[in-house]
C-alpha positions as CSV (number, residue, x, y, z in Angstrom):
1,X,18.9,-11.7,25.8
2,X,20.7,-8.7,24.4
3,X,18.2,-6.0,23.0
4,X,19.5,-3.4,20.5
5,X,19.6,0.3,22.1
6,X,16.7,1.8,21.1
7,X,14.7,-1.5,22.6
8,X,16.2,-1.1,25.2
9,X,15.1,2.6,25.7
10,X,11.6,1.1,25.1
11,X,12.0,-1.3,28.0
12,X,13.3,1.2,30.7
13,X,10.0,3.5,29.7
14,X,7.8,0.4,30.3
15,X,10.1,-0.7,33.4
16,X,8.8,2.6,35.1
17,X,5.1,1.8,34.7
18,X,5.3,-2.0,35.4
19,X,4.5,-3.0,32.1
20,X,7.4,-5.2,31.0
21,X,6.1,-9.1,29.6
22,X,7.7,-12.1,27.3
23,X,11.6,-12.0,27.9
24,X,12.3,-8.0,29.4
25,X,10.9,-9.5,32.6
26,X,7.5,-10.1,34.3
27,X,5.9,-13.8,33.2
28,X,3.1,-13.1,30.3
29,X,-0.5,-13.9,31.4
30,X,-1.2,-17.7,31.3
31,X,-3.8,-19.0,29.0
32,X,-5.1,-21.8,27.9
33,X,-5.0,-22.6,24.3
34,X,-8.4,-23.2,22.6
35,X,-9.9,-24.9,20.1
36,X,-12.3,-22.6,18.6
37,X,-14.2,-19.4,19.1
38,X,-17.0,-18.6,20.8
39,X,-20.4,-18.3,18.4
40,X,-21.3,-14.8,19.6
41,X,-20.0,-12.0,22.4
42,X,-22.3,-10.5,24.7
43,X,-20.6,-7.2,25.8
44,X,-20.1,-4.6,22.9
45,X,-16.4,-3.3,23.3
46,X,-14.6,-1.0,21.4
47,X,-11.0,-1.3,20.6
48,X,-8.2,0.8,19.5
49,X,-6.6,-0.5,16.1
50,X,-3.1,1.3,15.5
51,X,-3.0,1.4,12.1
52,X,0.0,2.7,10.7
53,X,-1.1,2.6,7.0
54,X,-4.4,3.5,7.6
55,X,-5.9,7.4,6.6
56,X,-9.0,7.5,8.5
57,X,-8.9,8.3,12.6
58,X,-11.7,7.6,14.4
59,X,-14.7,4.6,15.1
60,X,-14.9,2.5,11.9
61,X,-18.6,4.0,10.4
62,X,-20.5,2.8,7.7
63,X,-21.3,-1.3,6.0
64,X,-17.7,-2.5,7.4
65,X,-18.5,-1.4,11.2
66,X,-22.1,-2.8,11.4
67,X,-21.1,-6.1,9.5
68,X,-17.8,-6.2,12.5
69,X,-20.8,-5.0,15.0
70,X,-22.7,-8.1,14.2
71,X,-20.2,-10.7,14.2
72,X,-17.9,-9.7,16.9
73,X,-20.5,-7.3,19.0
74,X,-17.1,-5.0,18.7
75,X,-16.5,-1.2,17.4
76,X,-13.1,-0.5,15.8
77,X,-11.3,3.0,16.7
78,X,-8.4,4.1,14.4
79,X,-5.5,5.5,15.8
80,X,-3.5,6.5,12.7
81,X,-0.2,7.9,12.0
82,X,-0.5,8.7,8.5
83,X,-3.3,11.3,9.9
84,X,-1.8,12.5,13.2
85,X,1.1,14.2,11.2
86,X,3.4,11.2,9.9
87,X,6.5,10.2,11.1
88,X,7.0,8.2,14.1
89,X,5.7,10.8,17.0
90,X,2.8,9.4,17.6
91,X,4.0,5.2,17.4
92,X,6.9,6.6,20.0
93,X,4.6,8.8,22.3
94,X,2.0,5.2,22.7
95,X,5.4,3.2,23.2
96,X,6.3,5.1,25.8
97,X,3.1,5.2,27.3
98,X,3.2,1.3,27.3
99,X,0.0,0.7,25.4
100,X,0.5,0.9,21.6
101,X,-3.0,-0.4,21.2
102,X,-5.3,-3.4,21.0
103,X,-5.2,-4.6,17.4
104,X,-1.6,-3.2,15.7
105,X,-0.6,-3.0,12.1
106,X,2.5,-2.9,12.2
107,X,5.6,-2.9,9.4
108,X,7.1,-6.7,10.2
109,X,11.3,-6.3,10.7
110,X,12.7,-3.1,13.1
111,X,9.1,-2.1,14.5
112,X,7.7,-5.6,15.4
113,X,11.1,-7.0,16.8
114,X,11.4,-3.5,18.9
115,X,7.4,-4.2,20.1
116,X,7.7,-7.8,21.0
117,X,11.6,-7.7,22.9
118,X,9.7,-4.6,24.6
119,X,6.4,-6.3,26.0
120,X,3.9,-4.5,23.9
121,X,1.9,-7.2,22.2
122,X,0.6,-10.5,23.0
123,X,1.9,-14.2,22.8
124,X,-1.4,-15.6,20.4
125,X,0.1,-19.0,20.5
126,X,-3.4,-20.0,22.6
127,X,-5.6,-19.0,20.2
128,X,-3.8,-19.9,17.2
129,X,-5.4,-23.5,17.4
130,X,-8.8,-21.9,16.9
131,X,-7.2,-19.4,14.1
132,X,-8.2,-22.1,11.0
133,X,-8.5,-19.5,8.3
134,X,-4.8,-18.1,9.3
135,X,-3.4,-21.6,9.8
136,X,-3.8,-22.3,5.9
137,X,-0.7,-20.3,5.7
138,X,1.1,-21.6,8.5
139,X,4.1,-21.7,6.7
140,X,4.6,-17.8,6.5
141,X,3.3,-17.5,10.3
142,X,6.2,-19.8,11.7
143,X,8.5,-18.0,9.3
144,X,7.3,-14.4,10.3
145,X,7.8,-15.3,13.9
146,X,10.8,-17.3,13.5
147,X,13.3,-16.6,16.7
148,X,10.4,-15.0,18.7
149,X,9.5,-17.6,21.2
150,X,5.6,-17.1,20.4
151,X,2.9,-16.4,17.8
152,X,3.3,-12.5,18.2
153,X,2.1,-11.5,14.6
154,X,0.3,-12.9,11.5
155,X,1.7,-11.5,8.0
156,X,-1.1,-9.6,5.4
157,X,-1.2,-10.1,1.4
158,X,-1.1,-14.2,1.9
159,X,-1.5,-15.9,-1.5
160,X,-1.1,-19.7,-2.9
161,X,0.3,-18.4,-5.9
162,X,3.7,-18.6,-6.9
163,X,5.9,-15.9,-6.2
164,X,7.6,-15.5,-9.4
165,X,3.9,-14.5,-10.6
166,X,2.1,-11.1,-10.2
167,X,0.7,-10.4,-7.3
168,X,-2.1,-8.5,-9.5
169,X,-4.1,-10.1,-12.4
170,X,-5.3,-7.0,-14.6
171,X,-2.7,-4.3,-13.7
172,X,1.4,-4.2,-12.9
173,X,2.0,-2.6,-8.7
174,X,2.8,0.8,-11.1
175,X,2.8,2.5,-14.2
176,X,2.3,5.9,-16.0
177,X,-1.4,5.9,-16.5
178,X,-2.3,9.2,-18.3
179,X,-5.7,10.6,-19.3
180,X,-6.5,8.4,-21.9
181,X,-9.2,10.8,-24.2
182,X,-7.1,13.9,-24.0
183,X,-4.1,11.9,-25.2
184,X,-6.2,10.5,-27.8
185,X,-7.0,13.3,-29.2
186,X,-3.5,14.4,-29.8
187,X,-3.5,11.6,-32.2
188,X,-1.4,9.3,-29.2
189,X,1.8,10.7,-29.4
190,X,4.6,8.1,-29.6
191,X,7.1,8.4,-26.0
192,X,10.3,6.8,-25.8
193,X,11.2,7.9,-22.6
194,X,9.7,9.1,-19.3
195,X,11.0,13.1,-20.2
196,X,9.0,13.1,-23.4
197,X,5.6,12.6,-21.0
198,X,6.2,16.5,-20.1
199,X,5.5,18.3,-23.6
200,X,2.3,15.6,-24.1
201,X,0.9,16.3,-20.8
202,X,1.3,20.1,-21.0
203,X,-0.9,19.9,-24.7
204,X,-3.2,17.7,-22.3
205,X,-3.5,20.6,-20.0
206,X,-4.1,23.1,-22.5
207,X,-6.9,20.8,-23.6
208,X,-8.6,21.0,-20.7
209,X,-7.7,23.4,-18.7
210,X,-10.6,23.7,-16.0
211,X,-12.1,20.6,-14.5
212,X,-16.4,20.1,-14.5
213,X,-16.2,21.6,-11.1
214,X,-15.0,24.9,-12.2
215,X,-11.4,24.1,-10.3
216,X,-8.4,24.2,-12.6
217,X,-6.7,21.5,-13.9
218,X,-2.9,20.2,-13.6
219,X,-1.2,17.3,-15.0
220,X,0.5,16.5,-11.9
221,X,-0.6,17.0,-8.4
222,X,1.9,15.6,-5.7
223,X,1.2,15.2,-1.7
224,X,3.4,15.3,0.9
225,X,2.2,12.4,3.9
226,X,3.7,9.5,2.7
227,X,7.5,11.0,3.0
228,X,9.9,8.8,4.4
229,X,13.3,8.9,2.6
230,X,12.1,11.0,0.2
231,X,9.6,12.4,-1.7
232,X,7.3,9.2,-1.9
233,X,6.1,10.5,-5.8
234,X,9.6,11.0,-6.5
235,X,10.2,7.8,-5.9
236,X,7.7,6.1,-8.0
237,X,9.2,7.0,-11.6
238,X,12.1,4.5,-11.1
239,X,9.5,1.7,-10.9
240,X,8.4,2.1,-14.2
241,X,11.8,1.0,-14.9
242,X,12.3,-1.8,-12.8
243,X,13.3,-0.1,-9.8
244,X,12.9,0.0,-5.8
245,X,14.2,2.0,-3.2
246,X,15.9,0.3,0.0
247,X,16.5,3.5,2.3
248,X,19.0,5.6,0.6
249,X,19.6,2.8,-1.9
250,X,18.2,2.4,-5.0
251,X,18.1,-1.2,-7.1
252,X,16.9,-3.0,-9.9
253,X,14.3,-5.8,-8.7
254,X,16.4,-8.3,-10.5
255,X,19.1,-7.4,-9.0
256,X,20.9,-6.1,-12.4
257,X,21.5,-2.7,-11.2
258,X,22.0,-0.9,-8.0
259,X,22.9,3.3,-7.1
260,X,22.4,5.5,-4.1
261,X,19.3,7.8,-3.7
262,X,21.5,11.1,-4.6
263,X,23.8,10.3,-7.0
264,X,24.4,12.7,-9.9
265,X,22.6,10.1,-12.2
266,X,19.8,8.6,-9.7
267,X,16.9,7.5,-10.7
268,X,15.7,9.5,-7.8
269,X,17.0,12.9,-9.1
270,X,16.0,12.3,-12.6
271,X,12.5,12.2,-11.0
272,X,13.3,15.4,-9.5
273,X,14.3,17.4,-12.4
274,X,11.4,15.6,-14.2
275,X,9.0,17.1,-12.0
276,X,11.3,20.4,-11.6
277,X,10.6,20.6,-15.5
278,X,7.6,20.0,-15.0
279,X,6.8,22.8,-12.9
280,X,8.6,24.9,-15.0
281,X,6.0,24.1,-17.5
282,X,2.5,25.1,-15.1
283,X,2.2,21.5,-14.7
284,X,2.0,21.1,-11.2
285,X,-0.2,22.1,-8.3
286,X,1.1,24.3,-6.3
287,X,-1.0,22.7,-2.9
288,X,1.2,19.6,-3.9
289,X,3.9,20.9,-0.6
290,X,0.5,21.0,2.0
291,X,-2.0,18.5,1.0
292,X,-2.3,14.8,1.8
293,X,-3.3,11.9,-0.5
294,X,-7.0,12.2,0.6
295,X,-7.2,16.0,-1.3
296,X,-5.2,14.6,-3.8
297,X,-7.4,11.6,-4.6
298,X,-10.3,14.1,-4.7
299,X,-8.8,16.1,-6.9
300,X,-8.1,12.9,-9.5
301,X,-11.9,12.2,-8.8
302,X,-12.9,15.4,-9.7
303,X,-11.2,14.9,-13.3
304,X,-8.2,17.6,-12.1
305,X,-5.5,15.6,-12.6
306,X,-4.0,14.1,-15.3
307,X,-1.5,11.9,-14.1
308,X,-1.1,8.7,-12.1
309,X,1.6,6.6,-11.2
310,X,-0.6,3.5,-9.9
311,X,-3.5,2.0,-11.5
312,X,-5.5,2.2,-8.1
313,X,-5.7,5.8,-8.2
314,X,-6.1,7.2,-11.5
315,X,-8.9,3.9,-12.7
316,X,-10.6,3.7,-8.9
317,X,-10.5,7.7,-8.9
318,X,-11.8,8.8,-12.4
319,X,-12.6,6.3,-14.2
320,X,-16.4,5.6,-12.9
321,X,-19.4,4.4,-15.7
322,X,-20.4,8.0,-16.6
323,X,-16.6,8.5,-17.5
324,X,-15.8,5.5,-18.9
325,X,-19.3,5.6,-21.5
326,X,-18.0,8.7,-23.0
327,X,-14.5,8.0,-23.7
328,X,-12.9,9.5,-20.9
329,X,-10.3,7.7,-18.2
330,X,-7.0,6.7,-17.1
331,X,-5.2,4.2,-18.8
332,X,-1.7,3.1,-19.3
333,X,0.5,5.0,-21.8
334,X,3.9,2.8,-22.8
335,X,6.9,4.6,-22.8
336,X,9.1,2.4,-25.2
337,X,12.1,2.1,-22.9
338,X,10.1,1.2,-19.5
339,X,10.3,-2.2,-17.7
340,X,7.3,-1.8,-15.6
341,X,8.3,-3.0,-12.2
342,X,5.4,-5.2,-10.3
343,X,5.4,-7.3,-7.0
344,X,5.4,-11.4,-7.2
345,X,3.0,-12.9,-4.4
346,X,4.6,-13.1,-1.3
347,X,5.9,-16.5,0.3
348,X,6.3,-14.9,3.1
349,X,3.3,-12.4,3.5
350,X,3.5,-8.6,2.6
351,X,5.5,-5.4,4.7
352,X,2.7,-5.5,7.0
353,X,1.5,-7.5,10.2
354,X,-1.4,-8.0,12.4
355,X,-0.8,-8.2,16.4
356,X,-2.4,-8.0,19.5
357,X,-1.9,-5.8,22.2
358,X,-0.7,-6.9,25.1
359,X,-2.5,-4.7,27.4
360,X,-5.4,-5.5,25.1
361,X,-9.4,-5.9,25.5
362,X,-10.6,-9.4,25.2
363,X,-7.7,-10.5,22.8
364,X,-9.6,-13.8,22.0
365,X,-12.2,-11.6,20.5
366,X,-9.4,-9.8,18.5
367,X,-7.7,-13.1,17.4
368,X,-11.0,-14.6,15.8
369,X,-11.5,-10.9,13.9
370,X,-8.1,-11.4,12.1
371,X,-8.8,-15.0,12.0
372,X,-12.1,-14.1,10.0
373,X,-10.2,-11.3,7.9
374,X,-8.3,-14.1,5.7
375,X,-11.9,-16.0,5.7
376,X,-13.5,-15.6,2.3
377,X,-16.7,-13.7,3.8
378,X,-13.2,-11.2,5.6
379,X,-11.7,-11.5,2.2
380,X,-14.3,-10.2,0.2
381,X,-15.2,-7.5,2.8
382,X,-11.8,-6.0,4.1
383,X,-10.8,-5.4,0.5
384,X,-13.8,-3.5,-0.8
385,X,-13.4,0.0,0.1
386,X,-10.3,0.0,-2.0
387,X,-12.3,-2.5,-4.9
388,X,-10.0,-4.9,-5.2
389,X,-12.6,-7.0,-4.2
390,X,-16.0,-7.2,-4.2
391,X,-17.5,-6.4,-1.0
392,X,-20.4,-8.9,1.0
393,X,-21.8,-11.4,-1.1
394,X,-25.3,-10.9,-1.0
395,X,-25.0,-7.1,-0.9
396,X,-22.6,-6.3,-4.1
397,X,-22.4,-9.7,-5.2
398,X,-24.0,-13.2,-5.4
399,X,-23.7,-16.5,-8.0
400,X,-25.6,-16.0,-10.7
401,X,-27.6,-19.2,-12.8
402,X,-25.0,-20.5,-14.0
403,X,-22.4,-20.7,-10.8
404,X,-20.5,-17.7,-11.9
405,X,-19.6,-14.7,-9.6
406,X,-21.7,-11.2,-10.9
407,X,-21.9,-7.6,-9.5
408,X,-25.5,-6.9,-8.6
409,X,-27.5,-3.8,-9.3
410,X,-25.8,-2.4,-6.5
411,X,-22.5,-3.3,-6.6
412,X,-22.9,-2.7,-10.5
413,X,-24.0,1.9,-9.4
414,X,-20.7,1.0,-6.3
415,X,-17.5,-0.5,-8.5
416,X,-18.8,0.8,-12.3
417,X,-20.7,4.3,-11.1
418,X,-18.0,5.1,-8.4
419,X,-20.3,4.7,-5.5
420,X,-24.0,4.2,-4.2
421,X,-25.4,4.3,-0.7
422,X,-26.3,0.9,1.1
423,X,-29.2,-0.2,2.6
424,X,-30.0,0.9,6.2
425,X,-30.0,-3.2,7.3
426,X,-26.2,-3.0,6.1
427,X,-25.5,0.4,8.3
428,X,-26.6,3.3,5.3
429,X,-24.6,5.5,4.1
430,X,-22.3,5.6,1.1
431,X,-20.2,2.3,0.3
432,X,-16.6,3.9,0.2
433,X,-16.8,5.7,3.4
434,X,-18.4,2.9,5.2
435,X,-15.4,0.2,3.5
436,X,-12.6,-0.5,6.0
437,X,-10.2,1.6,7.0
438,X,-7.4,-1.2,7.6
439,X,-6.1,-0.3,4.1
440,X,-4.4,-4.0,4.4
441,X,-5.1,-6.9,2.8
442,X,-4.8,-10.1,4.7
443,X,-4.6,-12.2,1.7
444,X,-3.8,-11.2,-2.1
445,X,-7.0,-9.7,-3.7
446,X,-5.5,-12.3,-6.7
447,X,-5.9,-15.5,-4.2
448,X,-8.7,-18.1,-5.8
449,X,-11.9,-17.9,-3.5
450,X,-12.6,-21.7,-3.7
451,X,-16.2,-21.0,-3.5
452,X,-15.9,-19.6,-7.5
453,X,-12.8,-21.1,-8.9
454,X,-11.8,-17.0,-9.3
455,X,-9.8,-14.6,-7.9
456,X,-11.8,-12.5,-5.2
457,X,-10.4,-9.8,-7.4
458,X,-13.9,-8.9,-9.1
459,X,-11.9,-6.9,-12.0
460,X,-10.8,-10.7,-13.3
461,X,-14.2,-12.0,-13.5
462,X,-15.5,-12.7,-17.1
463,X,-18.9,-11.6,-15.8
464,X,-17.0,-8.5,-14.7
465,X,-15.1,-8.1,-17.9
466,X,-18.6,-8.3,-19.7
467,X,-19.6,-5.5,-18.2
468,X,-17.5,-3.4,-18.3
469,X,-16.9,-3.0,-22.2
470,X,-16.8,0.9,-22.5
471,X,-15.8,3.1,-25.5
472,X,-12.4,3.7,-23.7
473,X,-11.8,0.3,-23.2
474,X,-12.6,-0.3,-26.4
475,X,-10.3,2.4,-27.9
476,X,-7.3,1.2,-25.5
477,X,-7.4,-2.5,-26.6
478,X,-7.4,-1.6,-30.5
479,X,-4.5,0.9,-29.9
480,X,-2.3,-1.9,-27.8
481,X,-2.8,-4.7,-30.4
482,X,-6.0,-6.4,-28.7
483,X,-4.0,-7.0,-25.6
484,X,-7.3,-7.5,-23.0
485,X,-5.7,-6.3,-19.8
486,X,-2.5,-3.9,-19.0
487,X,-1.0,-6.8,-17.6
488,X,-1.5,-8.8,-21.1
489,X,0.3,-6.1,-23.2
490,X,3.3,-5.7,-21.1
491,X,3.7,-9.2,-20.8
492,X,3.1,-9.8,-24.8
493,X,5.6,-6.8,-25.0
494,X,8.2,-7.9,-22.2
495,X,7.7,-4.7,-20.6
496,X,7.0,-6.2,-17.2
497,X,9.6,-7.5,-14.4
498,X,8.6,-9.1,-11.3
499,X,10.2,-8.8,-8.2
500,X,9.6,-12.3,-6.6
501,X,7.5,-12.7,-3.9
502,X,10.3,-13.4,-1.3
503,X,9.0,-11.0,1.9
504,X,12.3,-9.6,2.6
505,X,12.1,-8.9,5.9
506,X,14.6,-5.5,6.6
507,X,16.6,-6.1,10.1
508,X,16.5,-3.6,12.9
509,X,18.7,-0.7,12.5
510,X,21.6,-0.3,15.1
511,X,21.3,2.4,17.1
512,X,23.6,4.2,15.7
513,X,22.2,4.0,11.9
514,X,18.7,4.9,13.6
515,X,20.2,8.6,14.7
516,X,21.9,9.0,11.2
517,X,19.5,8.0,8.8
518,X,16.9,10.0,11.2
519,X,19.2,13.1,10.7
520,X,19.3,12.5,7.1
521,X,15.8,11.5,6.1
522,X,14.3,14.9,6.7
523,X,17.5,16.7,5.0
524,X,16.3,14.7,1.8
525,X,12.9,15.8,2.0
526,X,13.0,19.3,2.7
527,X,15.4,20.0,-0.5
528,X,13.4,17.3,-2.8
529,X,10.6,19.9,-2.2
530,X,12.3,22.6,-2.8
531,X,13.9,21.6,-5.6
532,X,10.7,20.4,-7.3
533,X,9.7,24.1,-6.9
534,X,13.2,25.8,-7.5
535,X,12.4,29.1,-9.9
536,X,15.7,28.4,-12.0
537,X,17.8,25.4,-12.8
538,X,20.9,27.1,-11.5
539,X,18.7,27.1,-8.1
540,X,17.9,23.7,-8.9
541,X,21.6,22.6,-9.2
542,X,22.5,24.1,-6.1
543,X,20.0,22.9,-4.2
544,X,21.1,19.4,-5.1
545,X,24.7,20.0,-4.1
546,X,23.8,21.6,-0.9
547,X,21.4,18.5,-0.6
548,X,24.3,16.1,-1.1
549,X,26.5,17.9,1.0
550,X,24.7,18.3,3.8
551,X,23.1,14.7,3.5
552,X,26.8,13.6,3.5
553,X,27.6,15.6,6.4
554,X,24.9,14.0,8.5
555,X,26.4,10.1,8.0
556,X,24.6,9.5,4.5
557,X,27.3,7.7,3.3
558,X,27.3,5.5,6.4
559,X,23.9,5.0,6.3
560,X,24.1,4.1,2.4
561,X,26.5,1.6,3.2
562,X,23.6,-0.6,5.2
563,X,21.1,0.1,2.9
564,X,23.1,-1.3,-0.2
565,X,24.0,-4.5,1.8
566,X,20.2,-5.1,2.7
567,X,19.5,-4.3,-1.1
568,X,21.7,-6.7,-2.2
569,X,20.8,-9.7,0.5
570,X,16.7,-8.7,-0.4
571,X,17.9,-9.8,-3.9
572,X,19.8,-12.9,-2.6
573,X,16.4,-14.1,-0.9
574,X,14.3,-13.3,-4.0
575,X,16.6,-15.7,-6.0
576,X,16.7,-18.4,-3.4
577,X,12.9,-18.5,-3.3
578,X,12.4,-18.4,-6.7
579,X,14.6,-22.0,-7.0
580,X,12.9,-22.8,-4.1
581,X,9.0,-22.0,-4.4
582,X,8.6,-20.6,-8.4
């Protein structure tokens, strides 16, 4: 079996500790396939979860740890990137050291093909029999391991519904959502175009220049951990016109369109004069090059921020019942030329995986917790901390008299208030901290729970919908035409475009791409910031050009070349599953 390179670097590390499985060498463990789980474990263990979209580090705390105590007698212990600094140091220093962990989330395509041809996680073809809940969408299992010899991982954001729908049933992946009052009151100023946000938002600022907590307020406030290619807020402009970044490439999601990440005219660089402007104005924080989306999110919380580029921060942030009574949230603000990109449900599963270690603890233990996860009591659960759905029945929810899904008190003060603490019985404490930390969804928050007839998303329930009446609400429907959701008016106003669902999976770089694009990537980032904060456009301009040089110099254009061909072939599969599932 020939391994590319840099698998094959991760096989000579593992060679020298004795570590090598499946087809480096070394027969895997034999096991015998079962039929189901056992009811209940007697010894507590606690396992390591690499999470690498996760932003908590440490043992899961709170409701979500004592409900995983009592089913799986087991303690979850977060190893996470996104905290530990970004980047790839810590996934390559726990490679290395042969054990990446017990439980892995992993990004499906170069990551998971360079784990399983290097012996880090587990054959689950055994347990997969007992799996039930994951074997309704055995379909997207077969096809995530397809060419692996084994069941090595189980794909996340599962749905039954079709994948030239959204994957989201009140609100588009992105958006502009602005400060809805303060743009109100300037009599809701008419924008063609993403650059005529900039004057509103700097009236919006004057407005209300210090935040309830005495902390001043900026329209914008950027964070720096989610880098990659880029600046990951740079990036998210483009999608309220339909577009996606594919490494250094840029494309339309119907395929209508495609342009590299620095060219003159990029979407990319428009977003960096855009917020260059914007700085120019006072209208971004200056701890937007230090601080990581957790300040950030507290800052939105703490009503000093005015912009958001997704509906789960700006609405799960600020826009809580004490808000939201008087008048005051995010909503979305249509700019007349957008096409608001959002994500079809996935065929195919979403960018991440679940797998098993293969050094780990009891991994039948493991197998039945992500075999519960896409169970509707795992459903409800996983999903709560972010509120895309509604938590434990019986602690934020139950069926009401007539059969329909309803909040109770509690989860009335937890998804309308903003928070509330639980009862001791559930593990105390406040319900956001104590929600996972997995920041994954095994299956689609839109997905019908067939125990209701709804989505598990609680934000599409009409009991939900009742409740929630406010006076902004209430002001934002009569402004959009009556249009009952964000979703509504930009369908009713063919301002939406779906990507289909097709779970493009992105092959595994060669090794020489790898060095290039790792040469590049940082080269990107370090002049996106600076030209964000350049003091003069003629800085600004020059900063780009030594940008593109230098980029260039490094193999950008080499790099580019993949990226476009992937681009291109992600669009191919969109349109064949479209014919062939929509």
């Amino acid at each position: 079996m020939k391994l590319p390179k840099k698998a094959v670097a991760i096989a000579s590390a593992l060679a020298m500790v004795g570590l090598l499985t499946s087809c480096i060498g070394g027969a895997p463990e034999e096991r015998a396939a079962i039929s189901e789980f056992p009811d209940k474990w007697d010894e507590e263990i606690t396992i390591d979860v690499f999470d690498g979209v996760a932003n908590y580090m440490g043992i899961q705390e709170g409701w979500f740890g004592e409900l995983v105590k009592k089913k799986f007698n087991m303690k979850l212990n977060f190893i996470a990137p996104n905290i530990a600094g970004g980047g790839d140091t810590l996934y390559n220093t726990r490679v290395s050291a042969g054990n990446l962990g017990d439980l892995i989330v992993i990004d499906k395509g170069m990551k998971l093909d360079e784990l399983v041809q290097g012996g880090l996680v587990l054959d689950s073809t055994p347990f997969y029999p007992a799996m039930t809940n994951v074997e309704k969408f055995d379909t997207a299992v077969t096809h995530l391991n397809e060419g692996k010899d084994g069941i090595f991982a189980f794909p996340t954001m599962m749905s039954s519904i079709k994948p030239t729908e959204p994957d989201g049933g009140v609100d588009p992946s992105f958006g502009p959502y602005l400060r809805w009052d303060l743009y109100k009151q300037l009599g809701y100023p008419e924008l063609n175009t993403l650059e005529d946000i900039l004057p509103v938002l700097k009236q919006m600022q004057d407005l209300e220049p210090t935040a309830p907590n005495g902390a001043k307020v900026y329209a914008l406030s950027l964070f720096k951990d989610w880098d990659s290619n880029g600046i990951v807020t740079a990036k998210q402009p483009a999608a309220f016109y339909g577009y996606e970044d594919m490494g250094f490439a840029v494309a339309k999601a119907d395929g209508s369109d495609y342009h590299a990440l620095l060219d003159d005219d990029s979407e990319y660089l428009r977003a960096l004069k855009f917020y260059h402007e914007a700085n120019k104005l006072g209208l971004i924080d200056p701890e937007s090059t230090t601080q990581n989306y957790d300040t950030m999110f507290s800052k939105v919380q703490n009503g000093q921020v005015l912009f958001s580029w997704w509906p789960w921060l700006g609405q799960s942030a600020y826009n809580n019942d004490a808000n939201t009574q008087a008048g005051k949230g995010f909503e979305i603000v249509p700019l007349k030329d957008m096409n608001v990109l959002t994500f079809g449900a996935e065929v195919y599963g979403g960018a991440q995986t679940f797998a098993i270690g293969s050094k780990a603890k009891d991994p039948e233990r493991i197998a039945a917790f992500i075999d519960w996860l896409y169970s509707p009591e795992g459903r409800h659960a996983n999903d709560g901390k972010v509120m895309a759905a509604a938590g434990p029945k019986g602690l934020t929810w139950e069926l009401d008299d007539s059969g329909q899904p309803a909040l109770t008190e509690l989860g009335r003060k937890i998804f309308i208030g903003g928070d509330a603490e639980v009862p001791a019985e559930w593990g105390g404490g406040s319900f956001v901290d104590g929600g996972s930390q997995m920041n994954v969804s095994a299956v689609l928050p839109a997905d019908i729970d067939k125990e209701t007839g709804l989505p598990f998303s609680y934000r599409t329930w009409p009991t939900y919908q009742a409740l929630v009446e406010t006076p902004l609400s209430a002001d934002w429907k009569a402004k959009m035409g009556g249009a009952p959701t964000t979703m509504d008016y930009l369908r009713d106003n063919d301002q939406l475009l779906v990507a289909t669902g097709a779970s493009y999976t992105t092959p595994t770089d060669s090794s020489e791409i790898q060095t290039l694009r790792k040469q590049v990537e940082p080269i990107v980032v370090q002049y996106s910031w600076k030209m964000v904060f350049a003091s003069t456009d003629a800085e600004f301009d020059q900063l780009k050009a030594d940008m593109q040089e230098e980029a260039k110099g490094l193999g950008y254009d080499k790099v580019l070349e993949v990226d476009l061909e992937r681009a291109k072939e992600r669009n191919e599969e969109r349109e064949k599953v479209a014919k062939e599932f929509g």
